[in-house]
C-alpha positions, 0 to 999 in steps of 0.5 A: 480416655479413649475416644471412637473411632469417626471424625466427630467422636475424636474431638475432645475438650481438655480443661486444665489449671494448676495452682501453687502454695508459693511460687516456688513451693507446693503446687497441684494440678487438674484437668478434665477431659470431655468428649462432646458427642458422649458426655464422657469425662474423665479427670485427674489431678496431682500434685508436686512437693517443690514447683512453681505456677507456670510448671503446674499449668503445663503439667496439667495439659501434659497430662491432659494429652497424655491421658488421649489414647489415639490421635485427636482433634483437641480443644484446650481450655487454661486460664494460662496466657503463659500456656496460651501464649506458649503454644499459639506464639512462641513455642516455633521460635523457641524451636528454631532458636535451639530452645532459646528465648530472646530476651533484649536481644540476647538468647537465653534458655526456655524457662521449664524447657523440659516441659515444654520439649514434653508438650511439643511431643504431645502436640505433635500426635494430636491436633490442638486449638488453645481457647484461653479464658479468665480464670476465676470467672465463674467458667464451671470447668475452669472453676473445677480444675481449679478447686481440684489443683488446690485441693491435690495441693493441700492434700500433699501438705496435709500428708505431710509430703510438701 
């Protein structure tokens, strides 16, 4: 998607979710992107053989963000507090720490580092603000992104890939 060029028409909505068959095992993932001074959306879903939930969440704002041809002011909806939370609270310390996590006082290696050094790339070329809300609570696009995740998942499965 590739937003105009005035201060109003670079701001988009990005909604994503991701879902798995088994955690590990088979997992999809959604976004719809949206820009609000147009009503243009575009959205995209996939879908990986072997994944977890938390790596199927950040897949679908990497390539949310990815999809962004310019620079953007962006408003991300997940239903993922690890994503939320992530972003919003722990993804400095995990940069100062080396990609360490504290865990009883020790370090210990970021899960889904690779990910997550991913998304930091992303978030450095546009400016992000998270909105986390409940998942399955009637949100019309969370509700789609979700329907869209499982439905790359059982496509997978079907083709006989997962």
């Amino acid at each position: 998607m590739e937003p105009g060029g005035d201060s109003e028409r670079s701001s988009v909505r990005l909604y994503t979710d991701g879902a798995c068959k088994g955690n590990p095992g088979p997992g999809g993932w959604a976004y719809i992107l949206e820009q609000p001074s147009t009503g243009r959306r575009a959205k995209l879903a996939g879908a990986v053989v072997e994944t977890t939930n938390n790596r199927m969440e950040l897949q679908a704002v990497i390539e949310g963000l990815s999809a962004l041809k310019r620079p953007c002011k962006v408003e991300l909806v997940t239903d993922s507090q690890y994503v939320a939370k992530g972003i919003t609270e722990w993804l400095r310390g995990w940069k100062a720490r080396n990609w360490q996590r504290m865990d009883r006082g020790h370090p210990k290696p970021v899960m889904n580092v690779d990910l997550w050094k991913q998304l930091d790339g992303l978030l450095a070329k546009h400016h992000v603000k998270v909105k986390h809300v409940l998942g399955h609570r009637g949100h019309a696009e969370n509700e789609e992104c979700d329907r869209m995740a499982v439905e790359a998942c059982k496509d997978l499965i079907r083709n006989g890939t997962a």
